[in-house]
OpenMM code with the backbone's topology and positions (N, CA, C; nanometers):
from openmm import Vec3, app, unit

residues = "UNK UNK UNK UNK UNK UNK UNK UNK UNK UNK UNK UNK UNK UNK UNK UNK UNK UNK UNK UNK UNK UNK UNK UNK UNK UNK UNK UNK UNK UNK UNK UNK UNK UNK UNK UNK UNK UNK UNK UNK UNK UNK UNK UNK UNK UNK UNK UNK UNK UNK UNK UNK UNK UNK UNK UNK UNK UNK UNK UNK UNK UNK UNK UNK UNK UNK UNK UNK UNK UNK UNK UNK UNK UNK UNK UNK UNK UNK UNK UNK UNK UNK UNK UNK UNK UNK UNK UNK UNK UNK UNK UNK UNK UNK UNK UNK UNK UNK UNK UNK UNK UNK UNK UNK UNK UNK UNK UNK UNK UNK UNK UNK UNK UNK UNK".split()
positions = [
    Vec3(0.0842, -0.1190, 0.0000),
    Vec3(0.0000, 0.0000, 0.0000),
    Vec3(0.0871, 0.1232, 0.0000),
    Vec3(0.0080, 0.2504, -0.0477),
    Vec3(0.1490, 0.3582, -0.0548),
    Vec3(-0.0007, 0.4543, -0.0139),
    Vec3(0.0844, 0.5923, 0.0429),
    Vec3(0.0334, 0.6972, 0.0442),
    Vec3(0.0885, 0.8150, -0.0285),
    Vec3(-0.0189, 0.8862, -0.0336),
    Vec3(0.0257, 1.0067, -0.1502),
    Vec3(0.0133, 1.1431, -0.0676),
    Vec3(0.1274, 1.2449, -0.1490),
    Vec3(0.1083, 1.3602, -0.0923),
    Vec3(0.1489, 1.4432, -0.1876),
    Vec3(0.0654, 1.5685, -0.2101),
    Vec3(0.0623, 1.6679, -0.2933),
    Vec3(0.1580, 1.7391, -0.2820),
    Vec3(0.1866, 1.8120, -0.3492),
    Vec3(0.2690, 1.9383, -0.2835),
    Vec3(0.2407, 2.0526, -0.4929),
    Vec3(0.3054, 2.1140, -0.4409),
    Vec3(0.2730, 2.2690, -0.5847),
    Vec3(0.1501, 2.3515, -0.6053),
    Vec3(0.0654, 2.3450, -0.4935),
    Vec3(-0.0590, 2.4185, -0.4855),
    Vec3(-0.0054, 2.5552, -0.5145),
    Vec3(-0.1082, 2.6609, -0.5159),
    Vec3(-0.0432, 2.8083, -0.4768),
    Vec3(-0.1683, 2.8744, -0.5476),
    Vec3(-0.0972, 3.0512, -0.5580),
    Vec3(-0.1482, 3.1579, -0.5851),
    Vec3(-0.0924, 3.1783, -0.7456),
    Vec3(-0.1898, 3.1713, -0.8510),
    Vec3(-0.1820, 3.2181, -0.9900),
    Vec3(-0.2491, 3.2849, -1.0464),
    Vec3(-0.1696, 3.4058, -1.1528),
    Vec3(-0.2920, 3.4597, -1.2226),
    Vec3(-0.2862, 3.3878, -1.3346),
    Vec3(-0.4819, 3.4157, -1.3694),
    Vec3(-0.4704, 3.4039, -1.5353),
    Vec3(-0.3943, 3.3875, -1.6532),
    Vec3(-0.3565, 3.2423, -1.6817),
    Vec3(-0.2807, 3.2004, -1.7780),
    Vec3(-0.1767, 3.2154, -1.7516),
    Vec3(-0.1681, 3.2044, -1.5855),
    Vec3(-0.0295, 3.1474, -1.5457),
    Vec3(-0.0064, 2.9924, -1.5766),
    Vec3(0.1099, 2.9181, -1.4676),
    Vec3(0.1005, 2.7960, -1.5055),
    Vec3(0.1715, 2.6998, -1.3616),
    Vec3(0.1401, 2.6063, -1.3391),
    Vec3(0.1797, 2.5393, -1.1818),
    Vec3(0.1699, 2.4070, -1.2635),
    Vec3(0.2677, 2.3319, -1.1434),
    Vec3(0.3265, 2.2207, -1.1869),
    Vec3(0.3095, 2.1450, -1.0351),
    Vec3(0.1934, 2.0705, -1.0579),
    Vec3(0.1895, 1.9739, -0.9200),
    Vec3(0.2947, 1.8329, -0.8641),
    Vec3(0.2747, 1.7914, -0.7802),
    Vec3(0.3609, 1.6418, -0.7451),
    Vec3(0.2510, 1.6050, -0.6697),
    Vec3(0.2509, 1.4430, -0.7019),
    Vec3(0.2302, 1.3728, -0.6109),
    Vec3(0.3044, 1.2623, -0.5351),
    Vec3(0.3295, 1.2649, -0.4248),
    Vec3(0.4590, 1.1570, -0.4523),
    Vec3(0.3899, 1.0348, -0.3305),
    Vec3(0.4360, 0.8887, -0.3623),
    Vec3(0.4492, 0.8414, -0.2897),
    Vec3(0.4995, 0.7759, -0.1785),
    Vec3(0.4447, 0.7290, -0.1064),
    Vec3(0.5618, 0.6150, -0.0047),
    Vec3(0.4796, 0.4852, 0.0325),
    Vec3(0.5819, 0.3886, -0.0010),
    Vec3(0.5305, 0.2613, -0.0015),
    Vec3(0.5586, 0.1658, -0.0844),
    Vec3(0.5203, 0.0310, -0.1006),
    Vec3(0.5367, -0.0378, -0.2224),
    Vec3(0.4878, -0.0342, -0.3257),
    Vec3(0.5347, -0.0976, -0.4705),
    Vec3(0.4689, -0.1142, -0.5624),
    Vec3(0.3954, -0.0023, -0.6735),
    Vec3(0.4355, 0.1651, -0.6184),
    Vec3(0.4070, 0.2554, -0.6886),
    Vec3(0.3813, 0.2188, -0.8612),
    Vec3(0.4072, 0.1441, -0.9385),
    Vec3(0.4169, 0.1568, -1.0491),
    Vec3(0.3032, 0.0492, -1.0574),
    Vec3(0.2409, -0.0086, -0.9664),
    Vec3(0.1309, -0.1038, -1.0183),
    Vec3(0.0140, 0.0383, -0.9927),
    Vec3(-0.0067, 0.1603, -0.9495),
    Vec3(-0.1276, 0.1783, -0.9171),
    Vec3(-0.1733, 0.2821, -1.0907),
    Vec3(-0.3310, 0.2794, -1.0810),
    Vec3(-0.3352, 0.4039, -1.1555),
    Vec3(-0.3209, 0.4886, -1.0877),
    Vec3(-0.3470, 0.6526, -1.1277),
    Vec3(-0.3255, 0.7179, -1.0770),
    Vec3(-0.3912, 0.8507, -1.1007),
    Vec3(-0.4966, 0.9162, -1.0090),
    Vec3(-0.5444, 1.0360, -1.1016),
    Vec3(-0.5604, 1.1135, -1.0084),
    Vec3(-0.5675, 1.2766, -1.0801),
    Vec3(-0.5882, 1.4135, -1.0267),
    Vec3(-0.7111, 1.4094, -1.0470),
    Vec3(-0.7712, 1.5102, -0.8929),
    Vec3(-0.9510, 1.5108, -0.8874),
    Vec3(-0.9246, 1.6441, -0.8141),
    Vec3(-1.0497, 1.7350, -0.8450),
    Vec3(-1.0579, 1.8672, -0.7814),
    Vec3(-1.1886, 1.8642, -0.7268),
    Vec3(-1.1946, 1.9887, -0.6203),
    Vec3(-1.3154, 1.9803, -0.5552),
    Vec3(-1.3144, 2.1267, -0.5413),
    Vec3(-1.3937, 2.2095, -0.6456),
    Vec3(-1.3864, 2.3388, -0.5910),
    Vec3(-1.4816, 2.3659, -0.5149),
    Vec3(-1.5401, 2.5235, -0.4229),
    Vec3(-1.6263, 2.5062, -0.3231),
    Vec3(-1.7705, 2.5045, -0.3513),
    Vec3(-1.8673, 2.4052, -0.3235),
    Vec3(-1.9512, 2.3973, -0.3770),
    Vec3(-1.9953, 2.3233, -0.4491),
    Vec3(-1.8847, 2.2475, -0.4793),
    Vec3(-1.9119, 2.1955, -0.6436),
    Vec3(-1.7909, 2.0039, -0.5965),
    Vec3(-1.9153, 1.9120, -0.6624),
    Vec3(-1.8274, 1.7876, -0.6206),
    Vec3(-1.6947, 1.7422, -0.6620),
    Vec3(-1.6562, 1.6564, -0.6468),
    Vec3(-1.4833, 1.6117, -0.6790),
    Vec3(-1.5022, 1.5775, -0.8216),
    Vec3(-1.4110, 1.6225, -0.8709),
    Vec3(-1.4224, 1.5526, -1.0445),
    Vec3(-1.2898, 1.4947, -1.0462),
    Vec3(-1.2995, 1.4418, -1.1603),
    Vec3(-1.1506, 1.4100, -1.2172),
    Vec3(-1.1333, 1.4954, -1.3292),
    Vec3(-0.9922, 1.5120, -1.3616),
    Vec3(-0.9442, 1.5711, -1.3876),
    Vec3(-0.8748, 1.5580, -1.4721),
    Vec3(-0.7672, 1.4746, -1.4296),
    Vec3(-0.6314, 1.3977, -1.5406),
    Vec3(-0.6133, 1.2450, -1.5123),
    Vec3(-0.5903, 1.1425, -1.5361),
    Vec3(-0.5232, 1.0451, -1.4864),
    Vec3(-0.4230, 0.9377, -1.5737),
    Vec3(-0.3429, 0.8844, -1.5476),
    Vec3(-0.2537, 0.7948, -1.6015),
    Vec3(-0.2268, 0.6898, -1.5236),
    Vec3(-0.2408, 0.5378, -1.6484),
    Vec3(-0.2267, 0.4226, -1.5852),
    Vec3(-0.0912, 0.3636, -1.5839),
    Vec3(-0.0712, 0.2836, -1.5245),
    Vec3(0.0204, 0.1891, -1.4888),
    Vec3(0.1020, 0.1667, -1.6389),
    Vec3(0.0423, 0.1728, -1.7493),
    Vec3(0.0826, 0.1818, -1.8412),
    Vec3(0.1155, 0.3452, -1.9388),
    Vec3(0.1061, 0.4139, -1.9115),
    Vec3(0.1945, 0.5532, -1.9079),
    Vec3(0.0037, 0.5787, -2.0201),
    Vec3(-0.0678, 0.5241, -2.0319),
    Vec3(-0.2171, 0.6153, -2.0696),
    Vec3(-0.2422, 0.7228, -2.0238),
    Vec3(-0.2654, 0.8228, -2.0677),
    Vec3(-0.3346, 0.8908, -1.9958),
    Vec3(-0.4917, 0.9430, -2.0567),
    Vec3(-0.5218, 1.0293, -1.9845),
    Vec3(-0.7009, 1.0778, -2.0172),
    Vec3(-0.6936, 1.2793, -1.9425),
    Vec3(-0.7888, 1.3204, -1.9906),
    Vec3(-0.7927, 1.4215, -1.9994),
    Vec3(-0.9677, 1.4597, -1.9431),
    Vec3(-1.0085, 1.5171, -1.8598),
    Vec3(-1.1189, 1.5796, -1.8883),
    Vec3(-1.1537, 1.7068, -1.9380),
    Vec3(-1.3095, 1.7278, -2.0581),
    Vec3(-1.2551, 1.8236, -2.1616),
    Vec3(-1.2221, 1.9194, -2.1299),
    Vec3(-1.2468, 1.9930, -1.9869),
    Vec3(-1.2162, 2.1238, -1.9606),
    Vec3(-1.0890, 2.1799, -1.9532),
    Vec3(-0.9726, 2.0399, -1.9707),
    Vec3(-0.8385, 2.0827, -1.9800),
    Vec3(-0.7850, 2.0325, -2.0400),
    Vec3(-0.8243, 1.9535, -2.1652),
    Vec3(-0.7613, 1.9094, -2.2750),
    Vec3(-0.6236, 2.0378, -2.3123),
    Vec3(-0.5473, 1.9928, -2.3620),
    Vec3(-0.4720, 2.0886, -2.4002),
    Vec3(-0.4022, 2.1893, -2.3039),
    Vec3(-0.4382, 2.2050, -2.2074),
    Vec3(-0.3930, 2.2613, -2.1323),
    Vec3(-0.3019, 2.2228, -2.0150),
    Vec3(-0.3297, 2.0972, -1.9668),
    Vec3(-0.2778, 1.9867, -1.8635),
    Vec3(-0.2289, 1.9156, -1.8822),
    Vec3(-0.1190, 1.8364, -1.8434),
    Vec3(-0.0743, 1.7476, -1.9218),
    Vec3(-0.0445, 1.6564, -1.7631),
    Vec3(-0.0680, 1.5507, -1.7521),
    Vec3(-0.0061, 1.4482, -1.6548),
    Vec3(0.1135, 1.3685, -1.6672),
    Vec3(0.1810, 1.3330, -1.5897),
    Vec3(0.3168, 1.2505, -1.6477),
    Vec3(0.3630, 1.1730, -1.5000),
    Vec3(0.3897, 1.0420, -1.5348),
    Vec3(0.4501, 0.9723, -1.3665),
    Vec3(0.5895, 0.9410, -1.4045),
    Vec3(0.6533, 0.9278, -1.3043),
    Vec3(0.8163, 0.8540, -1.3120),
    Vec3(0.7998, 0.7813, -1.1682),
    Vec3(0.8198, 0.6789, -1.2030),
    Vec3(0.7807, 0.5399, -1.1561),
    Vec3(0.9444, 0.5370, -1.0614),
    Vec3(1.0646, 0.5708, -1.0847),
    Vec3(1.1573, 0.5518, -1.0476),
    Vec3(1.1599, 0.6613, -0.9165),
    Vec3(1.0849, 0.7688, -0.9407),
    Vec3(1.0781, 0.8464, -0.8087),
    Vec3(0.9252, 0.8177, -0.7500),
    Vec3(0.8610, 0.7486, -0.7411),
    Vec3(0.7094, 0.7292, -0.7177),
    Vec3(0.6001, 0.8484, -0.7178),
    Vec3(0.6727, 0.9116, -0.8447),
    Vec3(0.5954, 1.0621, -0.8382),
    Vec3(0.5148, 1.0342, -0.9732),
    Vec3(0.3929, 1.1253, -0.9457),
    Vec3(0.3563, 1.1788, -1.0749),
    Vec3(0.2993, 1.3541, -1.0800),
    Vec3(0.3444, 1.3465, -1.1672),
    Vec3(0.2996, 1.5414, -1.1940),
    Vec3(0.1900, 1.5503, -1.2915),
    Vec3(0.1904, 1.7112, -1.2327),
    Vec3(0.0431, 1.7353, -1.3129),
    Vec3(0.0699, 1.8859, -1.3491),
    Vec3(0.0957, 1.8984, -1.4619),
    Vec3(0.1453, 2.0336, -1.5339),
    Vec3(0.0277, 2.1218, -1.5700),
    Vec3(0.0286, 2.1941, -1.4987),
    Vec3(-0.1459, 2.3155, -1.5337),
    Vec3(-0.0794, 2.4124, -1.6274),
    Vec3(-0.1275, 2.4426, -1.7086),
    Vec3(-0.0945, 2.6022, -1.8340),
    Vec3(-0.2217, 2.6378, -1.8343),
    Vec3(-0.1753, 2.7900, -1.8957),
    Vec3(-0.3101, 2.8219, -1.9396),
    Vec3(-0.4230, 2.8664, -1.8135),
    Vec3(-0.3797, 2.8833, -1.7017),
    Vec3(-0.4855, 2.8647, -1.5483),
    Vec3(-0.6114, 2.9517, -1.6262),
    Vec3(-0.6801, 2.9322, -1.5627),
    Vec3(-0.8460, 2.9996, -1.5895),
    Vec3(-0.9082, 3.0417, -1.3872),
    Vec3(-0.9211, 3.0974, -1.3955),
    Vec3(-1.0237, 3.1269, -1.2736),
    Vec3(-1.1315, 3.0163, -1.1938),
    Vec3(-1.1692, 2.9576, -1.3603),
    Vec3(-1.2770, 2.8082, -1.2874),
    Vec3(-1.1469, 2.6959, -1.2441),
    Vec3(-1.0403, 2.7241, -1.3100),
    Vec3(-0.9357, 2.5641, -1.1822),
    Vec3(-0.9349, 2.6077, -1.1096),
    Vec3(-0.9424, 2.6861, -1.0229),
    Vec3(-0.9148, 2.7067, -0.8802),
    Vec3(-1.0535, 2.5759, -0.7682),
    Vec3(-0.9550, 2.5356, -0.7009),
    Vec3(-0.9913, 2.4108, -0.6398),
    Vec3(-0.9241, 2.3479, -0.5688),
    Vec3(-0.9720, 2.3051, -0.4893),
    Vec3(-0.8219, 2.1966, -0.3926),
    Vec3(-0.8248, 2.0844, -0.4745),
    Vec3(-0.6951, 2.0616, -0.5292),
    Vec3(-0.6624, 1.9142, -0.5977),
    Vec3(-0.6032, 1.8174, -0.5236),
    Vec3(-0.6676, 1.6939, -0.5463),
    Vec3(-0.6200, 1.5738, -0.4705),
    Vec3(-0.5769, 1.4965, -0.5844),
    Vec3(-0.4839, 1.3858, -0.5488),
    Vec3(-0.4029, 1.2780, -0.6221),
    Vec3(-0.4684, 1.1813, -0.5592),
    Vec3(-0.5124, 1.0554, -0.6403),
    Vec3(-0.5608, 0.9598, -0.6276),
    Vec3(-0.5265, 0.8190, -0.7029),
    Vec3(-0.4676, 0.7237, -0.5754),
    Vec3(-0.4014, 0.5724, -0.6376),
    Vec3(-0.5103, 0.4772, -0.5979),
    Vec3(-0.5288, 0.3766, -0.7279),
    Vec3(-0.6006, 0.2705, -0.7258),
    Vec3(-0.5195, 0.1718, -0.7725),
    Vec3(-0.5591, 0.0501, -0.6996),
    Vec3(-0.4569, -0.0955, -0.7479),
    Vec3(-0.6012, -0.1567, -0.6534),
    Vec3(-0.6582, -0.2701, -0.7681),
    Vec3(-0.7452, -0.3563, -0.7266),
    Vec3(-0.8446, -0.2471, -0.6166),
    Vec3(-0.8982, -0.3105, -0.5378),
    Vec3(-0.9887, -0.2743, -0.4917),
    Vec3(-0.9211, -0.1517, -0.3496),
    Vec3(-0.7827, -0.1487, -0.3789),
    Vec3(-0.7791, -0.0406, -0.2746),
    Vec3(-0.7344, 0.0618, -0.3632),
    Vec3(-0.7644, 0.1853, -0.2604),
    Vec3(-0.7800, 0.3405, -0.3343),
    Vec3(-0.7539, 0.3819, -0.2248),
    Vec3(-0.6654, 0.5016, -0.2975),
    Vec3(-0.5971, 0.5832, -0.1540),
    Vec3(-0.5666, 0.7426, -0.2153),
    Vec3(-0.6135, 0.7998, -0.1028),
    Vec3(-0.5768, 0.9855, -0.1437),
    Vec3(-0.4913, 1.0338, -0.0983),
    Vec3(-0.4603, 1.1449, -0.1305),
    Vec3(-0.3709, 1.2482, -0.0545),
    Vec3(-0.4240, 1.3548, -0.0261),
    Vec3(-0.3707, 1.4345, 0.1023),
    Vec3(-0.4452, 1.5231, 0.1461),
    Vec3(-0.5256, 1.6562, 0.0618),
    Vec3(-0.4252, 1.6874, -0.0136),
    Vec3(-0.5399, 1.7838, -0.1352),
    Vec3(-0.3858, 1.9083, -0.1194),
    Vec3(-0.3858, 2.0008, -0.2371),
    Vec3(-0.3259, 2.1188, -0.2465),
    Vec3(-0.4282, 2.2008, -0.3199),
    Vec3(-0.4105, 2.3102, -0.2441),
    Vec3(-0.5068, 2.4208, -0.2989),
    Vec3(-0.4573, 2.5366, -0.4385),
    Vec3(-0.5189, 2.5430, -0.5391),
    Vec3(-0.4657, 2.6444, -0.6329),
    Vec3(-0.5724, 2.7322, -0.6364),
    Vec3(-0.5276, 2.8128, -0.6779),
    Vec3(-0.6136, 2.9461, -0.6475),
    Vec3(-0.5703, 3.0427, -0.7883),
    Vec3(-0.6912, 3.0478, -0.8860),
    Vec3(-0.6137, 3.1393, -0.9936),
    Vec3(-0.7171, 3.2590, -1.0084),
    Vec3(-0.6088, 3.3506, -0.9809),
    Vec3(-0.7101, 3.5060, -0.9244),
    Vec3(-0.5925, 3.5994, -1.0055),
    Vec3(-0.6641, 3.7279, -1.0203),
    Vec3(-0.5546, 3.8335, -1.0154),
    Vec3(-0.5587, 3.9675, -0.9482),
] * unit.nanometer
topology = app.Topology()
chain = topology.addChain("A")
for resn in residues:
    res = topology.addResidue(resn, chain)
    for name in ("N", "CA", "C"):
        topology.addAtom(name, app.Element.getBySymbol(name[0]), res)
């Protein structure tokens, strides 16, 4: 089992750009999928980005093009490259690992894109 922890939240303006981590600790990092989910206030957790065990990834449309996800399995990290910020990402983002029937979060980093 591994746990995850965010870190690259922050303060951006408009069509700035932030570069998240998630990293783990534990075994087996490279068996889990792995996806970014936001929860802005008000509004439920979505997903966001995610990439599998096999370097796939997926996009939801609101950030096609703009986001890009990427893991390195050798540091048990995966990132999550924001461009382009808009005012509606602002949200606490969580990283999320699945392998079989267990699923595990990390505490959440907050981005905030204001000016």
């Amino acid at each position: 089992q591994v746990q995850l922890v965010e870190s690259g939240g922050g303060l951006v303006q408009p069509g700035g750009s932030l570069r998240l981590s998630c990293a783990a600790s534990g075994r087996s990092f490279s068996l889990y999928n792995i996806g970014w989910y936001r929860q802005a206030p008000g509004k439920q957790r979505e997903l966001v980005a995610s990439v599998t065990t096999f370097g796939r990834t997926n996009y939801a449309d609101p950030v096609k093009g703009r986001f890009t996800i990427s893991r390195d399995n050798a540091k048990s990290t995966v990132y999550h490259q924001m461009n382009n910020l808009k005012p509606e990402d602002t949200a606490v983002y969580y990283c999320n690992g699945v392998l079989g029937a267990y699923t595990t979060w990390g505490q959440g980093t907050q981005v905030t894109v204001s000016s």
